[in-house]
N, C-alpha and C positions, 0 to 999 in steps of 0.2 A: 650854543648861542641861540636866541631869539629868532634871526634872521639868518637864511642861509645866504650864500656868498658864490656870485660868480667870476672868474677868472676874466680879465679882456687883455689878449694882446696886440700889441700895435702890428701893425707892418707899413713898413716906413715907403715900399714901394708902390703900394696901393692908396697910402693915407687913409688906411680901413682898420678896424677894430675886430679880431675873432675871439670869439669865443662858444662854448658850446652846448651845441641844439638839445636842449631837455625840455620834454614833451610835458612833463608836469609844471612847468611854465605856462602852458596854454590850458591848463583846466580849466579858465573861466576864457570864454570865447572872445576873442577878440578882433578887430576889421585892421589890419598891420598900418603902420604910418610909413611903414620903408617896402622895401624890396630883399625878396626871404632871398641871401645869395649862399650857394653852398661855398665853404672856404675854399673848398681841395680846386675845384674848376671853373670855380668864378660863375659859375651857371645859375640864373634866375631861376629859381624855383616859384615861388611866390610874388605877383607885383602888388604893389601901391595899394592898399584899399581894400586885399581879399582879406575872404575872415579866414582865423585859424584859430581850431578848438584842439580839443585833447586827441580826439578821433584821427583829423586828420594829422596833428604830428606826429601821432604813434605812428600812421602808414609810413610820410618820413623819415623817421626813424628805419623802419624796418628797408627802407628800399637803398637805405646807407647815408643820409643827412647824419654827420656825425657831428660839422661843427660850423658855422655861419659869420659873414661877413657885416660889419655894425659900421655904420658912417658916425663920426665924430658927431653929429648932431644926434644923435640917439642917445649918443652919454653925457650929453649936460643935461643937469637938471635928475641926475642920477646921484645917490645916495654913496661917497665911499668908505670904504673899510678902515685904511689906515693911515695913518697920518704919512703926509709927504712934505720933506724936507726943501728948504731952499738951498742950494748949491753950498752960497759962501757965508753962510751962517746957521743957526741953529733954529731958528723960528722956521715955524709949519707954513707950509706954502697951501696948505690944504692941510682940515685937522680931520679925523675918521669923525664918520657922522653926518659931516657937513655934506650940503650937493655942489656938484662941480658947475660951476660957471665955465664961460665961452673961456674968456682969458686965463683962467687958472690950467683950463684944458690946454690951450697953445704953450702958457709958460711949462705945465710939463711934457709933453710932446718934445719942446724946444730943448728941456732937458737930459732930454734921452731915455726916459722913465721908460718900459719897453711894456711892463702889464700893469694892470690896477685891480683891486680885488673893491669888486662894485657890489654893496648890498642889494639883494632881493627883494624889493618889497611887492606884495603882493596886496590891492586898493582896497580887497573886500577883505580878506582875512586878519592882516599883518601891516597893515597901513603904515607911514611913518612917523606912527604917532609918538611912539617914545623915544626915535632919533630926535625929532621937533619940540622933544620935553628938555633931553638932555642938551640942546644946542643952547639953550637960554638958562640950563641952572648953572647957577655962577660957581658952587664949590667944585673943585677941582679933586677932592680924596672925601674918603669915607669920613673921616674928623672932625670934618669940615661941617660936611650936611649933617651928624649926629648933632653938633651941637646948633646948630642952624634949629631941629627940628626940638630940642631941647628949649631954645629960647622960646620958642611959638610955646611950646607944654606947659613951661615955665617962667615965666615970665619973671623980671624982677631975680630970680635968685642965679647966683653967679654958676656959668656951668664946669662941668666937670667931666672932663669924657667917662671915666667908669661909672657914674652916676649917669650918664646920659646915655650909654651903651646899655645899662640893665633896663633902665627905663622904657628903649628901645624893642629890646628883647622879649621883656614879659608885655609888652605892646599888642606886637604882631606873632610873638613866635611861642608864645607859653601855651600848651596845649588845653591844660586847665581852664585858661579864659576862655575855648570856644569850644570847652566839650559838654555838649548840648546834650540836657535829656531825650529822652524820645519825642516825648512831646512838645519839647523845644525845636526837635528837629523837621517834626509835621510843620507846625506856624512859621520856620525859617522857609522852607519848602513852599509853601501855599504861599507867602508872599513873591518868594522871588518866581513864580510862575505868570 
């Protein structure tokens, strides 16, 4: 996948969220908005406000931080993985993709949900730009957008998924259309520089 994926599990008797301390998380330096608490001991590592880069989580790491305490306000407005169901029906109480709001967090809490698999996103590399694309396109299966991207190619002529499928294909995926001479590969080169 795109995004890697962290694990968060509840504990119902803390009202806290663990999951676990990976140091390449902190590659781009960051001033924390919480309090770094180690799981195993409930012991403040980190308060409010300090910074933590890659450096210092390595030592962390190395002195046995193995996995950390998350307050429910840390995981709204967080990216999830998979869809979660409502109780006594079939409709998604949360669809993967979407960020978690305050209320959707209480309703599953309330439900007894115990972990949630919370995508990764990282601002500077891996931003949520293509969760933020797919929350607004409307097709729901590959079929769907073929011919969706068919009608814009085509306009006026009736579509046809095997016609909009090769269409597709020799599009983006026919190697011939983008096998550049050399000389075509210098001028691609010197512009995209």
């Amino acid at each position: 996948t795109f995004y890697s994926i962290n694990k968060y599990t509840f504990n119902s008797e803390n009202k806290m969220w663990t999951t676990d301390f990976n140091p390449e998380n902190y590659k781009r330096p960051i001033k924390l908005s919480y309090d770094l608490i180690d799981s195993k001991n409930n012991k403040k590592i980190l308060s409010k406000g300090e910074k933590l880069n890659l450096v210092i989580a390595k030592k962390l790491q190395e002195k046995g931080l193995k996995s950390i305490l998350i307050s429910s306000n840390q995981i709204i407005g967080k990216y999830i993985a998979n869809n979660i169901k409502e109780e006594n029906n079939e409709e998604d109480l949360i669809k993967a993709g979407f960020d978690i709001t305050e209320e959707q967090l209480e309703k599953i809490i309330n439900k007894g949900v115990k972990s949630l698999d919370i995508v990764n996103i990282d601002p500077i590399n891996k931003g949520p730009y293509l969760l933020e694309t797919l929350k607004v396109d409307k097709n729901s299966n590959k079929t769907e957008a073929l011919n969706d991207i068919y009608k814009v190619l085509r306009p006026g002529e009736p579509p046809s998924i095997e016609i909009a499928n090769e269409i597709f294909n020799n599009l983006f995926f026919k190697s011939d259309r983008y096998d550049l001479s050399d000389v075509g590969r210098v001028k691609l080169n010197n512009k995209l520089q």
